[in-house]
FIZAMAR-37137 format. One line per 2 residues: number of its first residue (from 1); their letters; for each residue x, y, z of N, C-alpha, C, O. Coordinates in steps of 0.05 Angstrom, whole numbers, plus 5000, padded with zeros to 4 digits. Example, Ala and Ser with C-alpha at 12.3 -4.5 7.8 and 13.67 -1.06 7.14 Angstrom:
2
1) AS) 5264:4886:5156:5246:4910:5156:5264:4934:5156:5285:4934:5169; 5257:4955:5142:5273:4979:5143:5258:5001:5157:5268:5023:5161
END
This chain:
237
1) XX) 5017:4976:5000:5000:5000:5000:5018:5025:5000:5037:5025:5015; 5013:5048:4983:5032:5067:4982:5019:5090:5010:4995:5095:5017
3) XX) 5038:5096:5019:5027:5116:5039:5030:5154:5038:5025:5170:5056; 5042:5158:5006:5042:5189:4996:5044:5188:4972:5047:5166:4961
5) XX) 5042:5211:4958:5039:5211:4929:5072:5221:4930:5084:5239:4941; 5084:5195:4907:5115:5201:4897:5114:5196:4875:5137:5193:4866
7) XX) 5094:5191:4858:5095:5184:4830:5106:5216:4808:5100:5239:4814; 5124:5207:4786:5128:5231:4771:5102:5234:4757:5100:5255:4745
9) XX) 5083:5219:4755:5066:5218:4738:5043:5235:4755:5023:5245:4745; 5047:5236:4775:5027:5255:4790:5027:5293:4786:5044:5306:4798
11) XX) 5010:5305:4770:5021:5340:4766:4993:5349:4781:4972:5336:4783; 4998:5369:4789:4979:5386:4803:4966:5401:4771:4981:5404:4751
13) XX) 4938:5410:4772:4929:5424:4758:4925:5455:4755:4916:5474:4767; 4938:5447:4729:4948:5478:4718:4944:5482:4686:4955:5467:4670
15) XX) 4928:5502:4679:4933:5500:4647:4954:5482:4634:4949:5462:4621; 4987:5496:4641:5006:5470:4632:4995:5446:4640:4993:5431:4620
17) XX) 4987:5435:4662:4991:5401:4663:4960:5398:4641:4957:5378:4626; 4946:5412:4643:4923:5405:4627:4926:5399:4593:4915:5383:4578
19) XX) 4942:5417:4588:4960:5412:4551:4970:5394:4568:4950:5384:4579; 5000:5377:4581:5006:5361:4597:4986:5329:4585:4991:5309:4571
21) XX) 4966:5336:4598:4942:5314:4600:4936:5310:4572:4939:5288:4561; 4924:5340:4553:4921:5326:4522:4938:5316:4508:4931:5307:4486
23) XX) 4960:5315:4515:4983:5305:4498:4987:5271:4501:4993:5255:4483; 4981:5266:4534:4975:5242:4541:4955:5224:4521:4962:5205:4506
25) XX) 4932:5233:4524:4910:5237:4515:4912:5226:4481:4900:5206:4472; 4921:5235:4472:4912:5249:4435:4945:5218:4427:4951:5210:4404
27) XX) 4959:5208:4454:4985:5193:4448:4972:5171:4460:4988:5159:4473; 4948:5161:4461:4922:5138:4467:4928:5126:4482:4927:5102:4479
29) XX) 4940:5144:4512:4946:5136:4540:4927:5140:4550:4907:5153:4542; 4932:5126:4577:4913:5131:4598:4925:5150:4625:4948:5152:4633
31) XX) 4898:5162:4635:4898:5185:4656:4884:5176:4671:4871:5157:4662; 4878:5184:4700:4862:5190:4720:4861:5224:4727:4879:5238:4735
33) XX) 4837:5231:4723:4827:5263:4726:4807:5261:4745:4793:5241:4747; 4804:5280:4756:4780:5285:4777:4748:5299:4759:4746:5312:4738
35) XX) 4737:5293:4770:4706:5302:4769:4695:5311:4788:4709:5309:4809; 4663:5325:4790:4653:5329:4811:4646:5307:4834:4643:5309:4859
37) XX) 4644:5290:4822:4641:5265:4844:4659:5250:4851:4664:5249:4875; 4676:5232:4831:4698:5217:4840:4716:5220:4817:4712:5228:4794
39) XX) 4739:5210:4832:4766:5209:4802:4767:5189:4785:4766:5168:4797; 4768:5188:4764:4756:5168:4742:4791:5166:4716:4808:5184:4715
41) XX) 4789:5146:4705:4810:5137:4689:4799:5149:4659:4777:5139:4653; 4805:5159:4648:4799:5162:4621:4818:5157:4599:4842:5156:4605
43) XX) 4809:5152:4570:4830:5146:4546:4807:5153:4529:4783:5152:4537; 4814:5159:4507:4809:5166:4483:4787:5140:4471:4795:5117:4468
45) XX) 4754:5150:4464:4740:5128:4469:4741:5117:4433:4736:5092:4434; 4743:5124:4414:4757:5128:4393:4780:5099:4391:4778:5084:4372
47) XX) 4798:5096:4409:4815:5069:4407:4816:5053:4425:4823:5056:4449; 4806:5031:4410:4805:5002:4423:4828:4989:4435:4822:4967:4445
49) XX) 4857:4996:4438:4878:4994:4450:4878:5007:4485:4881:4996:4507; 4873:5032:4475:4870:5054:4502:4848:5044:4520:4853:5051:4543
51) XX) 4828:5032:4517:4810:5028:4527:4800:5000:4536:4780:4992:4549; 4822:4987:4522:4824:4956:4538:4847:4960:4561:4847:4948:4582
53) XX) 4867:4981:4552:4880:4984:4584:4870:4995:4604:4878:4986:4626; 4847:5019:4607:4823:5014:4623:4817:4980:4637:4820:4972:4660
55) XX) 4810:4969:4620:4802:4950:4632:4821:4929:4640:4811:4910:4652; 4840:4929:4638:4866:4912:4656:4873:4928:4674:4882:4917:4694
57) XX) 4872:4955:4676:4874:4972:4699:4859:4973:4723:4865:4976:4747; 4834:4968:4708:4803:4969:4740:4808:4931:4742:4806:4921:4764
59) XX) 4813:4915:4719:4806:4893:4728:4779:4889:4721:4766:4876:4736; 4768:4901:4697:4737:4912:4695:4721:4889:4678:4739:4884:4663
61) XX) 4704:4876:4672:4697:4857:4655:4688:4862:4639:4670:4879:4642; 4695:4850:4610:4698:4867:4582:4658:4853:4569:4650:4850:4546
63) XX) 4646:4849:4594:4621:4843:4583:4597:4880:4594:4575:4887:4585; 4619:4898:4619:4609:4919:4614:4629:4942:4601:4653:4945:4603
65) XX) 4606:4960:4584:4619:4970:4564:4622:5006:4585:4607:5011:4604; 4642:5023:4574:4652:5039:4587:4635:5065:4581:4624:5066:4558
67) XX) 4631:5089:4602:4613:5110:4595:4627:5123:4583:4650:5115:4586; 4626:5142:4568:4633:5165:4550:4632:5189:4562:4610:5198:4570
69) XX) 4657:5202:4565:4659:5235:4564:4653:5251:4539:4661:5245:4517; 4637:5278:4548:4642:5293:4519:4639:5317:4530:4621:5322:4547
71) XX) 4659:5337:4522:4656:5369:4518:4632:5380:4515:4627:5399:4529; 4618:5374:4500:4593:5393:4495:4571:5377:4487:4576:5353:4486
73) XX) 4549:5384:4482:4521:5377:4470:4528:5369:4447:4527:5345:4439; 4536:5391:4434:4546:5376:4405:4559:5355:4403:4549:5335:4392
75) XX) 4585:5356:4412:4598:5324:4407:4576:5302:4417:4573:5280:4406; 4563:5310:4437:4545:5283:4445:4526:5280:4421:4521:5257:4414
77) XX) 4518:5297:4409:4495:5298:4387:4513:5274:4358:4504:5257:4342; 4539:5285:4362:4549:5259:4334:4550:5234:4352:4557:5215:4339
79) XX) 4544:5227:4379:4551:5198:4373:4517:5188:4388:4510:5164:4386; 4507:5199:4396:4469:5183:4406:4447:5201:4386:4454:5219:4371
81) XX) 4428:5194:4389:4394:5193:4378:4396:5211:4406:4407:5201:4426; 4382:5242:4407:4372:5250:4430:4347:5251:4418:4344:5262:4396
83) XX) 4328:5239:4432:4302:5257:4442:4297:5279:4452:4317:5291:4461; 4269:5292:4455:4262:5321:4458:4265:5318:4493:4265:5342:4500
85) XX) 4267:5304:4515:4269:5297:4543:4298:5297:4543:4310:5315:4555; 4317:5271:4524:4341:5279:4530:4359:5303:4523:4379:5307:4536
87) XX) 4353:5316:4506:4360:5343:4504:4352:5354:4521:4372:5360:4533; 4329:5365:4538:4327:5380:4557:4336:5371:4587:4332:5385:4607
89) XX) 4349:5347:4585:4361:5345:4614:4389:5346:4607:4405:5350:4625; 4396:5345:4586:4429:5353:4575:4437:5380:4583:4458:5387:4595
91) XX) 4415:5397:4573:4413:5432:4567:4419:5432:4596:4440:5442:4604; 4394:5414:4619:4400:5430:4651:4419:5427:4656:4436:5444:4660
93) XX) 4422:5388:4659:4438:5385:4685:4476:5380:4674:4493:5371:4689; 4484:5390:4642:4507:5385:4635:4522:5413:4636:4511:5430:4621
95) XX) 4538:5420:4645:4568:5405:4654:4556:5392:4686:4547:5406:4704; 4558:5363:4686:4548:5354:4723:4544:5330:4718:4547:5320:4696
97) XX) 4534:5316:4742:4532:5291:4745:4524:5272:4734:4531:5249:4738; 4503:5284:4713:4491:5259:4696:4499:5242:4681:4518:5249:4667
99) XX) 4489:5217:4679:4503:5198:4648:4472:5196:4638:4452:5195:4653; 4473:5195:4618:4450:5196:4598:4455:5167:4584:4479:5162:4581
101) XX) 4438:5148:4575:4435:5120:4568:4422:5128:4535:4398:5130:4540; 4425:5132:4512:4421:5133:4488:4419:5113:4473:4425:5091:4481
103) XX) 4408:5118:4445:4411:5097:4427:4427:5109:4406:4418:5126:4391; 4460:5097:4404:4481:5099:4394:4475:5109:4365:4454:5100:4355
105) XX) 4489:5125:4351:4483:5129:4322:4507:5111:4308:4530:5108:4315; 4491:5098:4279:4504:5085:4268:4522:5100:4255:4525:5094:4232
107) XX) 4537:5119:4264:4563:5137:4250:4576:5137:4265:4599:5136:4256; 4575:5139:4293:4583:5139:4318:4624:5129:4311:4636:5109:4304
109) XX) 4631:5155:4317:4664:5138:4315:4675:5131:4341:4692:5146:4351; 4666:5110:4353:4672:5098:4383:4687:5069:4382:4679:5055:4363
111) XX) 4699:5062:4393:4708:5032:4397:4677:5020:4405:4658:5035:4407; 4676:4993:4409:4663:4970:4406:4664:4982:4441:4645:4994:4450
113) XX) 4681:4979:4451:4683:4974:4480:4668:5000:4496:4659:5000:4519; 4666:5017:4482:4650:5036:4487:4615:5039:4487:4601:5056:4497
115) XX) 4608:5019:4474:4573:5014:4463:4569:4991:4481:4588:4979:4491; 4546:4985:4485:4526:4956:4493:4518:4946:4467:4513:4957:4446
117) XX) 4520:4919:4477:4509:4906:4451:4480:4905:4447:4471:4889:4431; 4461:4926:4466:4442:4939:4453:4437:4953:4440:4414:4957:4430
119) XX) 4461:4970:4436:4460:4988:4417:4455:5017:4424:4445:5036:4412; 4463:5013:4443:4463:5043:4472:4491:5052:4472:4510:5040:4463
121) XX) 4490:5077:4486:4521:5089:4499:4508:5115:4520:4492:5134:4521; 4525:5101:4534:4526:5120:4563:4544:5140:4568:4564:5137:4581
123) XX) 4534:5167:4556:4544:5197:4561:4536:5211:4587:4515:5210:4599; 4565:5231:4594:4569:5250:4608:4580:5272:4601:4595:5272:4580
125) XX) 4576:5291:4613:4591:5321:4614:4604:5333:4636:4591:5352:4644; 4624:5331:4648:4629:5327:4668:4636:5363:4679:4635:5381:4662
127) XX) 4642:5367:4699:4636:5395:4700:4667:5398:4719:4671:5399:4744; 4683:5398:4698:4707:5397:4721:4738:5416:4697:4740:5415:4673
129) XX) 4752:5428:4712:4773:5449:4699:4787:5436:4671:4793:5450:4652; 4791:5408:4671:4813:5403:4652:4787:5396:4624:4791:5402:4600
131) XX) 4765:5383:4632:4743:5382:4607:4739:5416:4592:4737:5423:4568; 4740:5429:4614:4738:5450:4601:4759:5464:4578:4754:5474:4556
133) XX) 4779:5462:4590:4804:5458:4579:4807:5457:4548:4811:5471:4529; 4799:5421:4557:4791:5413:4530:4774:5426:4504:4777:5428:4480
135) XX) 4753:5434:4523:4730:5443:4498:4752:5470:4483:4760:5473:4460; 4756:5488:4509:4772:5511:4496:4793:5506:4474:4799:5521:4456
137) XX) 4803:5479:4478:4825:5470:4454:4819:5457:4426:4834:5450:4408; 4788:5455:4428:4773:5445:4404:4778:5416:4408:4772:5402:4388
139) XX) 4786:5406:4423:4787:5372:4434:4772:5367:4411:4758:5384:4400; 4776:5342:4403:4759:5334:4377:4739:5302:4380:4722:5291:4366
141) XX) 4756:5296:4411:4753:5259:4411:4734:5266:4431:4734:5288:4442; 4714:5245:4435:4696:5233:4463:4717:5221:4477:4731:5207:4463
143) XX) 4723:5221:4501:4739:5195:4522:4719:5179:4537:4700:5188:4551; 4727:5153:4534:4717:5136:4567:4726:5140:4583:4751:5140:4586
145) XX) 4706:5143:4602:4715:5150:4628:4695:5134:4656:4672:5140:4665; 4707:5122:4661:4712:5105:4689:4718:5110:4710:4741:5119:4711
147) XX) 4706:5107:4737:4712:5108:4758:4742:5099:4771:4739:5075:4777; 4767:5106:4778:4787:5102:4783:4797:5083:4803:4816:5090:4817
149) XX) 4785:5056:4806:4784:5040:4830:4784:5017:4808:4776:5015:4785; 4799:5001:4828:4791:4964:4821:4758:4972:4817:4744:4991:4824
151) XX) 4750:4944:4802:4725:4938:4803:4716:4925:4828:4725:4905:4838; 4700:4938:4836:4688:4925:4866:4693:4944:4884:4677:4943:4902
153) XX) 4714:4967:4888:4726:4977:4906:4710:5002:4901:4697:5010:4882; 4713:5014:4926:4699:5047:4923:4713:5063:4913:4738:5064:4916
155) XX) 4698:5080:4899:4708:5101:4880:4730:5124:4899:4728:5133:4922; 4742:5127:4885:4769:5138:4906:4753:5180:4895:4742:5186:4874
157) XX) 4759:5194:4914:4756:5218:4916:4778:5242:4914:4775:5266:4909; 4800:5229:4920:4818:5244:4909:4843:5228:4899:4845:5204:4902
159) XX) 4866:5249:4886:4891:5235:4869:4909:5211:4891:4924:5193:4884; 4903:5221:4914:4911:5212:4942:4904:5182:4947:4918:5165:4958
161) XX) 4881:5179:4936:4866:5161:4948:4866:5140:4914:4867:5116:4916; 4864:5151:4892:4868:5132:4867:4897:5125:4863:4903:5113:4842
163) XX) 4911:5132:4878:4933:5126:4873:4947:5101:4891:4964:5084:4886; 4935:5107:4910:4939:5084:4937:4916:5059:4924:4922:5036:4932
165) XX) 4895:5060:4909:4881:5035:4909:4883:5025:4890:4869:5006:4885; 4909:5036:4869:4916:5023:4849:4936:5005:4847:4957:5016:4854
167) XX) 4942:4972:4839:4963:4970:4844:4983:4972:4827:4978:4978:4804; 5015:4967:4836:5044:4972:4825:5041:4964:4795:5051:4980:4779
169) XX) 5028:4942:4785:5024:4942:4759:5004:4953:4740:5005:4953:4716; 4984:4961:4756:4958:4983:4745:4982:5006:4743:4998:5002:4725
171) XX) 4986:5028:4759:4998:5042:4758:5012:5049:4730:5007:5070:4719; 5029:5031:4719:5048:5034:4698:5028:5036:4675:5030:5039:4650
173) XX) 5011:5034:4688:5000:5027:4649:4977:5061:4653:4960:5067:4635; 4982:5077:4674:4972:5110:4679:4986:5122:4664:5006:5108:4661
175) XX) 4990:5147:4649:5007:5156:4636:5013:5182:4661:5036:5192:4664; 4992:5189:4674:4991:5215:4688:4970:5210:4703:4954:5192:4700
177) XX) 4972:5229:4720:4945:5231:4745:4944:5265:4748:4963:5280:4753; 4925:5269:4746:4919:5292:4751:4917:5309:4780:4897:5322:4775
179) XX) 4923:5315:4800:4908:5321:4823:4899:5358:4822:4913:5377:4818; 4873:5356:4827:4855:5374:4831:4845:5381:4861:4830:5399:4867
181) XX) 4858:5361:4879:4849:5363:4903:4827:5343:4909:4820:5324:4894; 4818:5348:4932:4778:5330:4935:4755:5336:4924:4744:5358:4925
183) XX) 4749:5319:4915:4723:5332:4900:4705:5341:4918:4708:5341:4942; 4686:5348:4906:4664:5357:4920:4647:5349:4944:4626:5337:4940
185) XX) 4655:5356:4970:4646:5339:4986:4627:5355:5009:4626:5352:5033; 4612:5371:4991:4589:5390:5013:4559:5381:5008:4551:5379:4985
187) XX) 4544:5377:5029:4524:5371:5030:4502:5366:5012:4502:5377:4990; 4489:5355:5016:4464:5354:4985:4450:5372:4983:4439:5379:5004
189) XX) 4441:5391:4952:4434:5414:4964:4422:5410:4927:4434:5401:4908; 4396:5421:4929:4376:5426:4898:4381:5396:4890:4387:5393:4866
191) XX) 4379:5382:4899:4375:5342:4887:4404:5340:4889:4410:5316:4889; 4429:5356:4890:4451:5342:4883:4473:5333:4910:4479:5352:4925
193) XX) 4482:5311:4916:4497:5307:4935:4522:5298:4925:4524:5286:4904; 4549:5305:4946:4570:5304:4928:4595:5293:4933:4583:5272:4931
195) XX) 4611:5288:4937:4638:5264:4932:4631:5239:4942:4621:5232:4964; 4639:5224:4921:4639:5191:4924:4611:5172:4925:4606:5149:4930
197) XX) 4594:5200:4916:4573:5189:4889:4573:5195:4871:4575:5219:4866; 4573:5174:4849:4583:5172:4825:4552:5187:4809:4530:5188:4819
199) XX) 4561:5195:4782:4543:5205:4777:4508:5183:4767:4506:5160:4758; 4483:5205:4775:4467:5191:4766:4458:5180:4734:4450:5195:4716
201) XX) 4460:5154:4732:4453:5141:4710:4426:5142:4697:4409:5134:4713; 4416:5150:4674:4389:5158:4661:4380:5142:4643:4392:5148:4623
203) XX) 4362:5120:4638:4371:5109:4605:4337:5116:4604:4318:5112:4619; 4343:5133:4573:4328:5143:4557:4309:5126:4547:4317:5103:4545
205) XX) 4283:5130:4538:4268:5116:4518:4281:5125:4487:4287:5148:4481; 4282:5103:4472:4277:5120:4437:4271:5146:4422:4247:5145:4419
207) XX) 4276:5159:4415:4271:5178:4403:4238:5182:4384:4231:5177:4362; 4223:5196:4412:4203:5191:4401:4189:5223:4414:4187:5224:4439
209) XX) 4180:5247:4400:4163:5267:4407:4157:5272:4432:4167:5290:4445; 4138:5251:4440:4123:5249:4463:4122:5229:4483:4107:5225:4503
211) XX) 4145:5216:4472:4153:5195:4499:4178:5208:4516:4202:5211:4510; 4160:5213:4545:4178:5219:4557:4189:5200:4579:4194:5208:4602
213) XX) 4191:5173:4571:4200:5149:4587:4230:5158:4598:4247:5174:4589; 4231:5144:4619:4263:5142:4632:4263:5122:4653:4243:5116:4666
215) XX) 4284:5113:4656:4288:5089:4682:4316:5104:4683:4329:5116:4666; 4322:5098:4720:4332:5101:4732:4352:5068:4730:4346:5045:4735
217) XX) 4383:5081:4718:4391:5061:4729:4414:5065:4755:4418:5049:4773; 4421:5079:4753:4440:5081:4780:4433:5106:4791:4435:5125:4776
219) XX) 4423:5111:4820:4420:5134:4833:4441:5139:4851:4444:5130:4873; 4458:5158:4837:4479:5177:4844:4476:5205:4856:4461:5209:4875
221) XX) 4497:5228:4842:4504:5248:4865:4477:5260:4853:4470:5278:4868; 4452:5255:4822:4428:5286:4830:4413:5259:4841:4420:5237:4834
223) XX) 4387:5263:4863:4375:5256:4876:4352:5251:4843:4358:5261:4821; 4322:5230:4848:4306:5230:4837:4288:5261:4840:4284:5275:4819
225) XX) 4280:5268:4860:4271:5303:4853:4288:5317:4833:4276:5331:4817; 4316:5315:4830:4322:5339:4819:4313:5332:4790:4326:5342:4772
227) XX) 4296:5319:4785:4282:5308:4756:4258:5313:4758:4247:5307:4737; 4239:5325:4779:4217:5328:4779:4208:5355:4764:4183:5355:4762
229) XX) 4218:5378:4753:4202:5390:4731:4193:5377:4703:4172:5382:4690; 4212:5359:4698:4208:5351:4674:4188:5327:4657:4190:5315:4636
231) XX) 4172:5327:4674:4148:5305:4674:4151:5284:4668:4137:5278:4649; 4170:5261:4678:4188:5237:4667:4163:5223:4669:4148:5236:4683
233) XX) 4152:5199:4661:4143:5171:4665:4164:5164:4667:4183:5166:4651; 4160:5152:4695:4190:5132:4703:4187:5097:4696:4166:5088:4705
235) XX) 4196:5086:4688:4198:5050:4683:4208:5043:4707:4225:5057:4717; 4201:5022:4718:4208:5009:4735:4227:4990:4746:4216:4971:4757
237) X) 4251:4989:4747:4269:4972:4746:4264:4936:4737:4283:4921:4737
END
């Protein structure tokens, strides 16, 4: 068990380490970056190389498929089918906690490992300094992005804590770690509660006018109220 951060691979965040990180990034390495909820592993969702070391890294089972980061509405718009419901919970609750559950577009330039073999993909917008970064740099890729822990283990909250629950041979295969400090760890407040709940999971109905279906699949850091303007029919697990 490591008991301080001595890795070179560890930079504090700073514009530099953030170019730093795209360079990582765009060279179809893998990172651990922080979010509003927990610190998560990301690679370029675009290559099927980068994103199977994700999954020798968590130890993750290559029968679940990995969520997607994206910069903006737009990039999310080239790779899912939004509906008139999932667009309007994109508009509220993005840059933040949500993952949104879609029906993948057949143009979609994603690895395999990134989709369900239903034909879904699970997007986020994450609301944190170095995404932004990105957008400002015209970032061009979606990344997967994963929770920074073995599989099974709790989602680590800061660079402190993903770095200690990773082990000596996970590690090597990190290109960099970002530290941003702790994430967000103040009270629940307008539906949202915060560090070391992962964000809430949404999966959409089809793209259909007036279906405003949704199921809940994972309830994370927004609470079920913070969905209550939007007149969901909820499905039932």
């Amino acid at each position: 068990m490591h008991t301080h951060l001595s890795s070179s691979k560890i930079v504090t965040a700073t514009p530099d380490s953030y170019n730093q990180l795209a360079r990582a990034l765009g060279n179809h390495g893998c990172v651990i970056v922080p979010t509003e909820t927990v610190y998560g592993i990301a690679a370029r969702a675009d290559s099927a190389a980068a994103c199977e070391r994700i999954y020798k890294i968590k130890g993750r089972s290559f029968d679940k498929p990995l969520p997607v980061c994206v910069t903006s509405l737009e990039m999310a718009e080239t790779l899912a089918q939004f509906s008139p419901l999932a667009r309007e919970l994109a508009q509220t609750f993005w840059p933040g906690p949500l993952t949104l559950v879609l029906p993948i577009r057949g143009d979609a330039a994603i690895t395999q490992r990134a989709q369900s073999r239903a034909g879904t993909i699970a997007l986020r917008h994450p609301d944190c300094g170095w995404a932004a970064h990105l957008a400002q740099l015209g970032w061009p890729e979606p990344l997967a992005l994963t929770s920074a822990n073995p599989s099974g283990a709790p989602s680590p909250t800061s660079a402190q804590m993903a770095y200690e629950r990773l082990s000596e041979p996970a590690l090597r295969d990190i290109d960099l770690i970002l530290d941003d400090g702790p994430c967000n760890d103040g009270p629940c407040d307008d539906g949202f509660c915060g560090a070391g709940r992962e964000s809430t999971i949404l999966a959409i109905s089809p793209k259909q006018e007036n279906n405003r279906q949704a199921q809940i699949l994972r309830q994370g850091a927004l609470a079920k109220t913070a969905f209550e303007p939007f007149n969901i029919n909820w499905i039932n697990p």
